[in-house]
ChimeraX commands (.cxc) that place a marker at each C-alpha (Angstrom):
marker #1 position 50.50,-23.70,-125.55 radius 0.5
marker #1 position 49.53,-20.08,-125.78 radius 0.5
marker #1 position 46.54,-19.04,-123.76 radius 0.5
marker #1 position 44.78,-15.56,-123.49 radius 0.5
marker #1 position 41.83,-14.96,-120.98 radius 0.5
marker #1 position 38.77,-13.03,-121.49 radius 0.5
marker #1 position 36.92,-11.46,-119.03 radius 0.5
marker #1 position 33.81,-9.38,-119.60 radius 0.5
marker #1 position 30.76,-7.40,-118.23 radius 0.5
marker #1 position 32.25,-6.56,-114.67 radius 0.5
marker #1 position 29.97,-4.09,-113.98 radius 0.5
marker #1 position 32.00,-1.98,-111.44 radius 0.5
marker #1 position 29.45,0.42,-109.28 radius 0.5
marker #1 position 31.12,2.83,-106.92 radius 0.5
marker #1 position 27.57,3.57,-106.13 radius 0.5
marker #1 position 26.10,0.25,-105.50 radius 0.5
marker #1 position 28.65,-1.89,-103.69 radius 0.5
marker #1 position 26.05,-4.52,-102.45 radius 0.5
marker #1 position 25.88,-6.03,-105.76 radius 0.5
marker #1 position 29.49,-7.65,-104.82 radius 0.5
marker #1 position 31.29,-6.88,-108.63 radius 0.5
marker #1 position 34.28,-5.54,-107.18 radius 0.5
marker #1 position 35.11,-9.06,-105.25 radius 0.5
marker #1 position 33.77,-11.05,-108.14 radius 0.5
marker #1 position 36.08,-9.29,-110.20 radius 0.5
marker #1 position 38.94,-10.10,-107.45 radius 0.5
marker #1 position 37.84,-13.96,-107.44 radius 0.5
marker #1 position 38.47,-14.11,-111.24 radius 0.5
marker #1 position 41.67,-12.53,-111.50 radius 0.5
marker #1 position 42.82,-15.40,-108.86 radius 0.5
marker #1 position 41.64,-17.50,-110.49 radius 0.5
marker #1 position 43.15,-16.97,-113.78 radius 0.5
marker #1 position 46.81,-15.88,-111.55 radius 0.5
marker #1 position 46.23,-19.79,-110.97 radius 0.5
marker #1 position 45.67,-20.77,-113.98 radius 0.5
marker #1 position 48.91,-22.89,-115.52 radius 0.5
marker #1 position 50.39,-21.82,-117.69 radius 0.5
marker #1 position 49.96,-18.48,-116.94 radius 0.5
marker #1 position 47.87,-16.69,-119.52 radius 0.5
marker #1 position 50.00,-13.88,-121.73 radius 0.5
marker #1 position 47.08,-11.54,-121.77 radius 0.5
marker #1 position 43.71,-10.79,-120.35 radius 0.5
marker #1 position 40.87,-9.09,-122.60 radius 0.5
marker #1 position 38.22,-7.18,-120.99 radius 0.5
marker #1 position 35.71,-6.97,-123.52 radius 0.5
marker #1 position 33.26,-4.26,-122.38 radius 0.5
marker #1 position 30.88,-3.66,-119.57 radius 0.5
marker #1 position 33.65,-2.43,-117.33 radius 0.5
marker #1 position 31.82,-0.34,-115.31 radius 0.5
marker #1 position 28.08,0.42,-114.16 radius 0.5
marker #1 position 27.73,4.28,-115.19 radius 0.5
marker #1 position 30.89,5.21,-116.91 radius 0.5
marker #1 position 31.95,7.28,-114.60 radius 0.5
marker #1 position 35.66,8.90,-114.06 radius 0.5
marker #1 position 35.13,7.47,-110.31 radius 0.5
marker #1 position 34.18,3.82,-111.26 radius 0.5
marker #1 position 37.08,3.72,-113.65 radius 0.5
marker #1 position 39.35,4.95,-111.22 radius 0.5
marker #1 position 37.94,2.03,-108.77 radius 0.5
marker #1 position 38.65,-0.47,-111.84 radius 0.5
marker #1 position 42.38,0.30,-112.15 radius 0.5
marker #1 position 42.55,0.04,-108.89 radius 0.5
marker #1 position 41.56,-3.86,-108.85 radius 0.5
marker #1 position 43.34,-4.50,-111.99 radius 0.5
marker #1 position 46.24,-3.63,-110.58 radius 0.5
marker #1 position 46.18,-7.14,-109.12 radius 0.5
marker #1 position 45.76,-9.03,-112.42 radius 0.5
marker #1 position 48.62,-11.93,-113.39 radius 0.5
marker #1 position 48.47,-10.60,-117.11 radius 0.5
marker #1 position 48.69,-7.04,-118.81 radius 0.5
marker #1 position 44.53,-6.27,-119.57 radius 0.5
marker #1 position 43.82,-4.58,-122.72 radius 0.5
marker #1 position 39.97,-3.35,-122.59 radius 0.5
marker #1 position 36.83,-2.27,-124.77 radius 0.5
marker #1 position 33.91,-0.98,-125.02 radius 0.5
marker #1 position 30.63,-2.08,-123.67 radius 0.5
marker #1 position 26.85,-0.02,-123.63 radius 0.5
marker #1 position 27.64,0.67,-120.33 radius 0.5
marker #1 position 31.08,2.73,-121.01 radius 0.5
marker #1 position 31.74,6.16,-121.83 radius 0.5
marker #1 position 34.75,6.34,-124.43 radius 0.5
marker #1 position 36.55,9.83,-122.69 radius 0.5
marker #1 position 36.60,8.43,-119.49 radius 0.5
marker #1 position 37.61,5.44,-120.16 radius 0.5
marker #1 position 40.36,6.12,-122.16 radius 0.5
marker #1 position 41.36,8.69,-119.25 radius 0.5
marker #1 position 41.74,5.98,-117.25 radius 0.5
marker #1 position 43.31,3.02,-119.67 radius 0.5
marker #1 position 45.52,4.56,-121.97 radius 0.5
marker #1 position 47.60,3.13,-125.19 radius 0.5
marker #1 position 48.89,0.49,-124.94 radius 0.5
marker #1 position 45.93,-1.25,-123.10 radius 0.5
marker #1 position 43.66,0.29,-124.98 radius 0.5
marker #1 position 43.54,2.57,-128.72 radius 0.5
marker #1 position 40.88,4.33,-131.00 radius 0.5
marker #1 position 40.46,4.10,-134.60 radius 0.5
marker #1 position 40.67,7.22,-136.82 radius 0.5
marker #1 position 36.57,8.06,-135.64 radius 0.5
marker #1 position 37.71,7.77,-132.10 radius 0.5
marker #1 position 35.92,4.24,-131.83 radius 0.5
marker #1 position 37.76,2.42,-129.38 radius 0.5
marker #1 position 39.00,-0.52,-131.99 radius 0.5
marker #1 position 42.72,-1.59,-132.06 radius 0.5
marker #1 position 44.76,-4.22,-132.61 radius 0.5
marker #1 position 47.49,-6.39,-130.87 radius 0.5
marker #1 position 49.99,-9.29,-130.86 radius 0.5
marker #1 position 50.05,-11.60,-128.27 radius 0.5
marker #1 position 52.90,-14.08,-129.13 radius 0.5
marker #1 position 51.68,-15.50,-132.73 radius 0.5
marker #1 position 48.04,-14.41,-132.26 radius 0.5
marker #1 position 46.44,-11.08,-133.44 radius 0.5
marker #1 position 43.63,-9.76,-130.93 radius 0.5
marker #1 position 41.52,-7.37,-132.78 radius 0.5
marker #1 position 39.63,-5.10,-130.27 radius 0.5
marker #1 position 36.49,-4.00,-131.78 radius 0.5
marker #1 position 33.73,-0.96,-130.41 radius 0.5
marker #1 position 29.76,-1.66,-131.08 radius 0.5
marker #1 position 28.66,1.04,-128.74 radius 0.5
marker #1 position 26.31,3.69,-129.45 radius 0.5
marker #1 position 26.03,5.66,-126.50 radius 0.5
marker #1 position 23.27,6.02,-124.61 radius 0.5
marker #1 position 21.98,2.95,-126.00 radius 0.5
marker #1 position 21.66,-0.37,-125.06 radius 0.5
marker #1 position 21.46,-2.35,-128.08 radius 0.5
marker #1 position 24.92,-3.02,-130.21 radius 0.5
marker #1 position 25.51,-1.13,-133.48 radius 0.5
marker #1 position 28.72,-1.20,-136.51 radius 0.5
marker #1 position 28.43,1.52,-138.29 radius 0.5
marker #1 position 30.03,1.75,-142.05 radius 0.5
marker #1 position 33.60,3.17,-140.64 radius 0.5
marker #1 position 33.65,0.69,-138.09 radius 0.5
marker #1 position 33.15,-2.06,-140.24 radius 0.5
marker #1 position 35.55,-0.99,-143.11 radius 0.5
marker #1 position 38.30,-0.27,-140.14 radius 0.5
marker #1 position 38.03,-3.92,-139.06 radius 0.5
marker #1 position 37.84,-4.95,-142.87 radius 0.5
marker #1 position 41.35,-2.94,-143.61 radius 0.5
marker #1 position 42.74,-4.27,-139.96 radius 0.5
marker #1 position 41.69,-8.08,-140.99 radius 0.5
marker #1 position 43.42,-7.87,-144.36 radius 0.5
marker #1 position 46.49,-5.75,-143.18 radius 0.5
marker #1 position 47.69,-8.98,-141.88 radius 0.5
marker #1 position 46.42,-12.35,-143.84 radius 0.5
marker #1 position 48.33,-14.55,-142.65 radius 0.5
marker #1 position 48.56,-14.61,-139.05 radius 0.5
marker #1 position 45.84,-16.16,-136.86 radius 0.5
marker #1 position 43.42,-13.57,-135.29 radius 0.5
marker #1 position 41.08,-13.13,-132.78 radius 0.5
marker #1 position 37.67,-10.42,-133.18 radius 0.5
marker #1 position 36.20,-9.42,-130.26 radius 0.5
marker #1 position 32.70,-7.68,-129.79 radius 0.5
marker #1 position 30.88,-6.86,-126.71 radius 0.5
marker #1 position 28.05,-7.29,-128.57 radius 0.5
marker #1 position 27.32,-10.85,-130.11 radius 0.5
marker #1 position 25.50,-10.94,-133.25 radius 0.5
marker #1 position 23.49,-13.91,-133.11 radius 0.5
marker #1 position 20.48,-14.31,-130.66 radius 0.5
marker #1 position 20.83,-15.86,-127.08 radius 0.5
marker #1 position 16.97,-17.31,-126.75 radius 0.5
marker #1 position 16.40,-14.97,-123.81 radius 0.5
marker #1 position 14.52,-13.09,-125.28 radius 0.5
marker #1 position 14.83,-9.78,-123.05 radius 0.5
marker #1 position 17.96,-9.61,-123.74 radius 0.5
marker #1 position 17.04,-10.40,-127.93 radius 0.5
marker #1 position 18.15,-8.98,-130.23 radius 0.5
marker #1 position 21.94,-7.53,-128.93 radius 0.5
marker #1 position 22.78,-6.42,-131.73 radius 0.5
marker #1 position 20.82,-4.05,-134.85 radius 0.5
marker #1 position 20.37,-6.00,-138.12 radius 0.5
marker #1 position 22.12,-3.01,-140.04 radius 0.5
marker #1 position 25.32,-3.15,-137.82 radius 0.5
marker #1 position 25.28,-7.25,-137.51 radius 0.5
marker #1 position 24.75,-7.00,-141.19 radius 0.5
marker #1 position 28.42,-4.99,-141.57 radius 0.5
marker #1 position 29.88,-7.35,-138.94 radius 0.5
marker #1 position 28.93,-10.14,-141.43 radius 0.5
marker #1 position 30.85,-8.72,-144.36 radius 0.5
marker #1 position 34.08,-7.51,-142.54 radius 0.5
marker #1 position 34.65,-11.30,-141.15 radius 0.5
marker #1 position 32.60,-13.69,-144.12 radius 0.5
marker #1 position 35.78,-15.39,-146.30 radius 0.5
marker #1 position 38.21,-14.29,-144.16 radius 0.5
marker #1 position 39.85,-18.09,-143.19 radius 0.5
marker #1 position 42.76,-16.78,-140.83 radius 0.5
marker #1 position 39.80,-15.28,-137.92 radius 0.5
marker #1 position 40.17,-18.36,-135.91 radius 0.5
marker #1 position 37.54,-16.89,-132.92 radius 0.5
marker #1 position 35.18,-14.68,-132.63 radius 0.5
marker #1 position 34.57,-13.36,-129.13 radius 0.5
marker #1 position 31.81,-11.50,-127.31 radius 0.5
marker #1 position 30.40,-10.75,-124.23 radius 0.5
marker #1 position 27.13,-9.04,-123.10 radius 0.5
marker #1 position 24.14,-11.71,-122.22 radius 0.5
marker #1 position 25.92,-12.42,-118.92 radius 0.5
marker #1 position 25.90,-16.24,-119.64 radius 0.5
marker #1 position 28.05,-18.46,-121.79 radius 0.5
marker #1 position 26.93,-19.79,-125.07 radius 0.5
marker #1 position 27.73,-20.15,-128.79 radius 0.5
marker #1 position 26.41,-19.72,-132.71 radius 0.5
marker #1 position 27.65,-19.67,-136.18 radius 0.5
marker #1 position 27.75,-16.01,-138.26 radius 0.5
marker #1 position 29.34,-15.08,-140.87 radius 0.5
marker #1 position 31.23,-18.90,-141.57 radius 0.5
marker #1 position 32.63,-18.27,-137.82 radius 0.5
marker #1 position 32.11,-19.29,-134.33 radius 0.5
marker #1 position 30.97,-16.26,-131.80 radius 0.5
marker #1 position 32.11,-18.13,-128.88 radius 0.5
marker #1 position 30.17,-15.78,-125.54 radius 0.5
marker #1 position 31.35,-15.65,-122.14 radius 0.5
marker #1 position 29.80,-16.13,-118.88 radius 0.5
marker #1 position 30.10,-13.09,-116.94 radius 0.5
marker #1 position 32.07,-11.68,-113.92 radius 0.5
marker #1 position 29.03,-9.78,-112.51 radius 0.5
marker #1 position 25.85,-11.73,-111.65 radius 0.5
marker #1 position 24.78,-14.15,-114.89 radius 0.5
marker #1 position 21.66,-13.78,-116.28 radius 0.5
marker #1 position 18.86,-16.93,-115.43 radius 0.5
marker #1 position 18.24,-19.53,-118.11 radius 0.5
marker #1 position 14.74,-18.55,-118.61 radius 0.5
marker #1 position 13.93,-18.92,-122.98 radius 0.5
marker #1 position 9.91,-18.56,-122.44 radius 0.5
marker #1 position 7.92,-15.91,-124.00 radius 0.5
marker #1 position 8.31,-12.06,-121.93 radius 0.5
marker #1 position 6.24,-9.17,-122.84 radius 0.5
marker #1 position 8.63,-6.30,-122.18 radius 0.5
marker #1 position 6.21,-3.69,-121.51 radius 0.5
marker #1 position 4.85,-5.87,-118.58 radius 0.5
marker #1 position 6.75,-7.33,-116.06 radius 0.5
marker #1 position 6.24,-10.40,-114.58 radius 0.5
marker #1 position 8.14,-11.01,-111.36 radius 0.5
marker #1 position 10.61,-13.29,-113.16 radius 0.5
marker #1 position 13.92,-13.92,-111.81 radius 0.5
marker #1 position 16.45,-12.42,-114.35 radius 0.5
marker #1 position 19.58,-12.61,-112.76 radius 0.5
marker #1 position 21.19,-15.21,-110.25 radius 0.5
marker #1 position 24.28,-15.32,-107.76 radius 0.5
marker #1 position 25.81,-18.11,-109.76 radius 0.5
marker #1 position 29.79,-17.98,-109.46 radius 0.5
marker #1 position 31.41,-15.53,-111.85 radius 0.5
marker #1 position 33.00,-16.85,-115.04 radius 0.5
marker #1 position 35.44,-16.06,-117.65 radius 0.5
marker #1 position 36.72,-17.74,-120.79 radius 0.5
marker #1 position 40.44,-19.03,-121.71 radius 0.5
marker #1 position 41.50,-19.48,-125.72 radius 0.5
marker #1 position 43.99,-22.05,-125.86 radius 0.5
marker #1 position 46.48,-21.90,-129.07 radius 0.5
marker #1 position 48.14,-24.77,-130.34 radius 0.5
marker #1 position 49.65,-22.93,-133.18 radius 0.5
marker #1 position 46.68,-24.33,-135.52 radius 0.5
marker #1 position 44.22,-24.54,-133.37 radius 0.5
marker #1 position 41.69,-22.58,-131.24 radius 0.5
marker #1 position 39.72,-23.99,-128.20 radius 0.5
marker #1 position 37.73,-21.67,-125.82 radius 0.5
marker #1 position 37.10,-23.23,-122.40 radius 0.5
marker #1 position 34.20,-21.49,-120.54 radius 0.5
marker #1 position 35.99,-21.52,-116.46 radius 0.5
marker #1 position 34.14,-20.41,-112.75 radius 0.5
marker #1 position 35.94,-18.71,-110.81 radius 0.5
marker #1 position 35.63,-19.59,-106.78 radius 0.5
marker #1 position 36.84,-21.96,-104.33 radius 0.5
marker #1 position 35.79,-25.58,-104.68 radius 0.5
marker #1 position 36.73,-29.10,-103.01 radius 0.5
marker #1 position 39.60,-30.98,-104.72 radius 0.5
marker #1 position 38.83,-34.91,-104.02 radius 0.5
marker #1 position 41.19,-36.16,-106.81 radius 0.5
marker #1 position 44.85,-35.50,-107.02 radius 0.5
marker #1 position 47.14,-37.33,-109.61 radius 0.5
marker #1 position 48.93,-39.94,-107.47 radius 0.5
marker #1 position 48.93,-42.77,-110.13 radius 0.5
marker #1 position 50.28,-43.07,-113.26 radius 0.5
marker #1 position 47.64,-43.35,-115.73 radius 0.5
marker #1 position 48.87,-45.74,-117.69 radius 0.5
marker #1 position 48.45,-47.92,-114.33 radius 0.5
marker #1 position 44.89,-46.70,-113.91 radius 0.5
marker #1 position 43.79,-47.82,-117.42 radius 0.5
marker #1 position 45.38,-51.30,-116.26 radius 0.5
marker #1 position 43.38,-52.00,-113.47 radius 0.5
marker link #1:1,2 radius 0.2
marker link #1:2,3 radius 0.2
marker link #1:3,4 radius 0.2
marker link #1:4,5 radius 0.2
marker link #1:5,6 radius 0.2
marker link #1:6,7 radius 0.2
marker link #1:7,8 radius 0.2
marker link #1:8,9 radius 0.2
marker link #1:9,10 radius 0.2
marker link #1:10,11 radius 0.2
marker link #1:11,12 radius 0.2
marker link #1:12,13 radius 0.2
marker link #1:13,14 radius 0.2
marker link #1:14,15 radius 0.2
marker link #1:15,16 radius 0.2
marker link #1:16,17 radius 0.2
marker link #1:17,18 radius 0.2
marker link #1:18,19 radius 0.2
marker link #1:19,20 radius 0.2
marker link #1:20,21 radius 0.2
marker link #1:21,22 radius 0.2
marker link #1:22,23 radius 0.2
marker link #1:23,24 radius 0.2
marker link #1:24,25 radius 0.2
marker link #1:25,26 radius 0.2
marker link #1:26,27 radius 0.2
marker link #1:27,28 radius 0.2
marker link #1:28,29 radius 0.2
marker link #1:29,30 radius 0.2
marker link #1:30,31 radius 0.2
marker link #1:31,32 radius 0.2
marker link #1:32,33 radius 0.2
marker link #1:33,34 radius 0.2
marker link #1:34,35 radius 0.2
marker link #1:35,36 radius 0.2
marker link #1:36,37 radius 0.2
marker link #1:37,38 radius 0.2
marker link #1:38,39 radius 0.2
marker link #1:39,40 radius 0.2
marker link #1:40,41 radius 0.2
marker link #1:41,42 radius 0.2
marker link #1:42,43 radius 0.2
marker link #1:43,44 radius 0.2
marker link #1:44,45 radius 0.2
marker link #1:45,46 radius 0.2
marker link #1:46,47 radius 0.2
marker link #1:47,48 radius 0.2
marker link #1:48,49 radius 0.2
marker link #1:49,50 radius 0.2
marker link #1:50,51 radius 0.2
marker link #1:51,52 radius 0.2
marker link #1:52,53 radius 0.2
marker link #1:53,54 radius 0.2
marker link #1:54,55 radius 0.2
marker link #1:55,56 radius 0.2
marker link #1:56,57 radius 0.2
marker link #1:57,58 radius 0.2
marker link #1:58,59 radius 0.2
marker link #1:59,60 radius 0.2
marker link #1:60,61 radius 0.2
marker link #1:61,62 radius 0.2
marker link #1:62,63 radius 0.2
marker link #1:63,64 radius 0.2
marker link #1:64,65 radius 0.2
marker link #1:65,66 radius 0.2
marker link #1:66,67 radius 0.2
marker link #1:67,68 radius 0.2
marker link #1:68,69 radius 0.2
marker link #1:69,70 radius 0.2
marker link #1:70,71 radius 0.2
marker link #1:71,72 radius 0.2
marker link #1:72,73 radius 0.2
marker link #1:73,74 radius 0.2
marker link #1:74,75 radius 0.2
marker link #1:75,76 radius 0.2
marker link #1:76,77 radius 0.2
marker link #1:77,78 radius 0.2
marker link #1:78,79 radius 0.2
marker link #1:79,80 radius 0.2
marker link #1:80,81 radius 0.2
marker link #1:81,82 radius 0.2
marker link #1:82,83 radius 0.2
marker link #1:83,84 radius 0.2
marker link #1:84,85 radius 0.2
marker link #1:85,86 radius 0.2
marker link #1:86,87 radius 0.2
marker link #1:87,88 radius 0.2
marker link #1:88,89 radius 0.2
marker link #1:89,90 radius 0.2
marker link #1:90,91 radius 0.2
marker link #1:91,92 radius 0.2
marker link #1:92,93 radius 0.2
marker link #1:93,94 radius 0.2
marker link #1:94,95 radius 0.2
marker link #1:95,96 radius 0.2
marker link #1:96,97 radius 0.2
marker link #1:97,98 radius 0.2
marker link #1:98,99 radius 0.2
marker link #1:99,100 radius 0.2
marker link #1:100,101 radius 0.2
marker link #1:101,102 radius 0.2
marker link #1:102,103 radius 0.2
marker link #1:103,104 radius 0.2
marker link #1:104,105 radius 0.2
marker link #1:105,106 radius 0.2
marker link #1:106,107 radius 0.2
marker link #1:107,108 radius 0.2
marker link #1:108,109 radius 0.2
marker link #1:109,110 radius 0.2
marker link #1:110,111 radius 0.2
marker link #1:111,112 radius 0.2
marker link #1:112,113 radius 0.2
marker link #1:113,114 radius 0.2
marker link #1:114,115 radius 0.2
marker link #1:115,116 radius 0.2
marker link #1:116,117 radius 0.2
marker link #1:117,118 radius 0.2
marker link #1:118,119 radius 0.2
marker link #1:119,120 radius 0.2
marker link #1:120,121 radius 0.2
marker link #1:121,122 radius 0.2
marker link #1:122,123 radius 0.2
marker link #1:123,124 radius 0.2
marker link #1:124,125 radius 0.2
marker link #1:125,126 radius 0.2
marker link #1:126,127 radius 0.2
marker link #1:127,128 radius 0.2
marker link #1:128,129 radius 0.2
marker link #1:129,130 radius 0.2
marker link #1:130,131 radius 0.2
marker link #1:131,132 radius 0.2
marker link #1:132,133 radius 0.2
marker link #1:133,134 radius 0.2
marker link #1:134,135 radius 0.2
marker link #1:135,136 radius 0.2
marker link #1:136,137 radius 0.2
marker link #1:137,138 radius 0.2
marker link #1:138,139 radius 0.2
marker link #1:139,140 radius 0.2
marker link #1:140,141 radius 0.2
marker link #1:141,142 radius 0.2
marker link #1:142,143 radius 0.2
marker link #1:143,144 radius 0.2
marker link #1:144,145 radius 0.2
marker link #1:145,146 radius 0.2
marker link #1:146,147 radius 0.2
marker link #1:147,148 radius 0.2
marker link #1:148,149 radius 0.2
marker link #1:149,150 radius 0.2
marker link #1:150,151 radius 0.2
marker link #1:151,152 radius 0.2
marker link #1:152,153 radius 0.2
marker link #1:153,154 radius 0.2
marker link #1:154,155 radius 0.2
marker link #1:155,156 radius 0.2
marker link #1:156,157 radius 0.2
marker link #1:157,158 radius 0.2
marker link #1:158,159 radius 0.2
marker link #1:159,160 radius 0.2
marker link #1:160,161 radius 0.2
marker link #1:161,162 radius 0.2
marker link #1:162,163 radius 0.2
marker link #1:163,164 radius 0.2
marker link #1:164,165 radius 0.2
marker link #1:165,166 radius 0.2
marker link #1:166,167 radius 0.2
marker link #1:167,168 radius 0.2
marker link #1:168,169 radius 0.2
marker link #1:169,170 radius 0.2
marker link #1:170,171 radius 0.2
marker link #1:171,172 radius 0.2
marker link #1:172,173 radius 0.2
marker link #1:173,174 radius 0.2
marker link #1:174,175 radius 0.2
marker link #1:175,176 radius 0.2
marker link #1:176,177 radius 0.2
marker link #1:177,178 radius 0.2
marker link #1:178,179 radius 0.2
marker link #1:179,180 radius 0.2
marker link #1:180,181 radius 0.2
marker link #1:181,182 radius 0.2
marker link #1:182,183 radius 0.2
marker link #1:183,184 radius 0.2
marker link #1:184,185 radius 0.2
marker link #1:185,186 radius 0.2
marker link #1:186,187 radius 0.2
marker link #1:187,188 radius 0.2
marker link #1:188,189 radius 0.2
marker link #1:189,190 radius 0.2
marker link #1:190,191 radius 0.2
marker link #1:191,192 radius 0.2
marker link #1:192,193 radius 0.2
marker link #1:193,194 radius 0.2
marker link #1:194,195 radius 0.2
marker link #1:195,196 radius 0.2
marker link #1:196,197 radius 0.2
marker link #1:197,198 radius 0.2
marker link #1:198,199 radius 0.2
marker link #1:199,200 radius 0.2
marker link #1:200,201 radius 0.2
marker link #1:201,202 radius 0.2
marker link #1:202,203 radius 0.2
marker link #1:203,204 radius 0.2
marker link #1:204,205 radius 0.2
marker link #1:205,206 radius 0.2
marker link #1:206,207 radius 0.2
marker link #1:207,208 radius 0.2
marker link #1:208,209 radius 0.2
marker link #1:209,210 radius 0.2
marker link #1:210,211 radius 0.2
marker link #1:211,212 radius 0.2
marker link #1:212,213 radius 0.2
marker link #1:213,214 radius 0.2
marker link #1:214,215 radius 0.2
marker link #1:215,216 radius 0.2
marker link #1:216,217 radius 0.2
marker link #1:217,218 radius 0.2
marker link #1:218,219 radius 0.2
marker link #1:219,220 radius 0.2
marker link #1:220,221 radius 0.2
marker link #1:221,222 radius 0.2
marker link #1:222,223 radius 0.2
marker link #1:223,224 radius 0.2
marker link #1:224,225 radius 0.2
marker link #1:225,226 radius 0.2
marker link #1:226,227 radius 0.2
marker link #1:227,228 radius 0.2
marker link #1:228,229 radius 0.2
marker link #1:229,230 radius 0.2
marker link #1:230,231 radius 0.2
marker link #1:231,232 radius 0.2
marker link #1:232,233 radius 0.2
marker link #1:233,234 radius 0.2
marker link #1:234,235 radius 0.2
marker link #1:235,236 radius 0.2
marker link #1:236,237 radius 0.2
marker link #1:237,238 radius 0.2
marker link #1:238,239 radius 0.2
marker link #1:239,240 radius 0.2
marker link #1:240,241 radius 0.2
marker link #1:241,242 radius 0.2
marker link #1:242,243 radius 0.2
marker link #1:243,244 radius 0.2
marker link #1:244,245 radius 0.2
marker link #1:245,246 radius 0.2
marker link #1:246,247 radius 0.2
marker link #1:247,248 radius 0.2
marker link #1:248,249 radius 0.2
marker link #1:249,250 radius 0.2
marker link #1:250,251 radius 0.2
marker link #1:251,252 radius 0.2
marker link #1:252,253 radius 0.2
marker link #1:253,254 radius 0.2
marker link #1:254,255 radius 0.2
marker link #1:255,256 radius 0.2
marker link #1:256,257 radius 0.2
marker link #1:257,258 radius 0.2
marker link #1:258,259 radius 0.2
marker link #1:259,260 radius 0.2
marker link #1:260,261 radius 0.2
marker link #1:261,262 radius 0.2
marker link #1:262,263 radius 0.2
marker link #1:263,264 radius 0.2
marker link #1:264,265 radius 0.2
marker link #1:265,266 radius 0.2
marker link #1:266,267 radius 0.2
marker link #1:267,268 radius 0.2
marker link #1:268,269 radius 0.2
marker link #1:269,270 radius 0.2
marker link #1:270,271 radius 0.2
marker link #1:271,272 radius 0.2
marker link #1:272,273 radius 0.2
marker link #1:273,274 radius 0.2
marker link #1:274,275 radius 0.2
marker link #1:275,276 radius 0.2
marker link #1:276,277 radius 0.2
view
């Protein structure tokens, strides 16, 4: 069983330590150095800082330096491409021939494909035409072998509607194209929203993690975003991170929380015994 980890949206703030991302960040990486077996890679799929700045990504590395797994990363709204490419060079990261941070890499008989829908300076996702035929050309350069896309931006809508839409109808539009008949993408990953969910685009699965900064609160009622409310919009709940499990013909995504919980049940009896009794 091959399994890969993603972790996303960790939010890193050299500025604004109280908001705790730096020991979230440390509480996933245990967990997933716990994790059996082991996972051959960790994907950081955007959001890895607060600002962007050279400071913040020096901070990062830092903490990474701790991680069970070599961590490839990409691009999320909050990210500045120079710096972060100062401080995460080739192999763990690359750029396509636009400078878009977009690359691609083996991880025993899985493909990751790394993909950048960052304008910068703005929040909302974007894919422009280069971007989309890279990914297109990268897809078909290998046909065969069972990949996995990831996006910081997810393409489909969350229900919180704040956060709606992530991504612009022109770019999710390109997405569409690069990935619709193309049977050997067995995942499609993404980040973003701060909470875990799932959709159907393009005749895939975007499969979204939970967060390792603070998650965004459950809340799908009408918001008027020119008039705020008092609303709670984000909550302390534990961080999370996603694991892709790899069968060799198969891909399941289980959505973990990271922390330290009570173990009441320990495997002291053969099941077969169990179902028995």
């Amino acid at each position: 069983m091959l399994t890969i980890a993603q972790i996303t949206d960790l939010h890193i703030a050299t500025a604004a330590p109280r908001l705790g991302n730096a020991e979230r960040l440390r509480t996933v990486l245990a967990a997933i150095a716990a994790l059996r077996p082991r996972p051959a890679a960790i994907f950081a799929s955007g959001d890895l800082t607060e600002t962007g700045t050279p400071e913040e990504y020096a901070a990062l590395r830092d903490i990474l330096k701790g991680a069970p797994s070599p961590v490839y990363v990409g691009m999320g709204n909050h990210d500045l491409r120079a710096p972060l490419l100062a401080a995460f060079p080739a192999p763990l990261t690359g750029v396509d021939d636009h400078g878009f941070v977009q690359y691609a890499v083996d991880v025993g008989d899985l493909r990751v494909v790394m993909c950048d829908t960052v304008e910068e300076g703005r929040a909302e996702g974007a894919f422009c035409e280069a971007r989309a035929e890279w990914l297109a050309r990268t897809l078909d350069a290998a046909p065969r072998r069972p990949t996995v896309v990831i996006v910081h931006h997810p393409p489909i809508p969350c229900g919180i509607q704040w956060m709606d839409p992530t991504f612009e109808a022109a770019g999710a539009g390109r997405l569409a194209v690069a990935l619709r008949g193309r049977t050997h993408v067995v995942g499609v990953l993404s980040g973003h929203v701060h909470r875990a969910f799932h959709g159907p685009f393009a005749g895939h699965t975007v499969t979204v993690s939970a967060a390792s900064a603070l998650q965004l609160t459950l809340d799908l009622t009408p918001i008027d975003r020119r008039v705020p409310d008092g609303r709670e919009i984000l909550r302390g709940e534990p961080p999370g991170f996603a694991l892709l499990a790899w069968d060799g013909g198969r891909l399941t995504t289980h959505h973990c929380v990271a922390g330290t919980f009570p173990n009441p049940v320990t495997y002291d009896t053969p099941f077969e015994a169990v179902r028995r009794t």
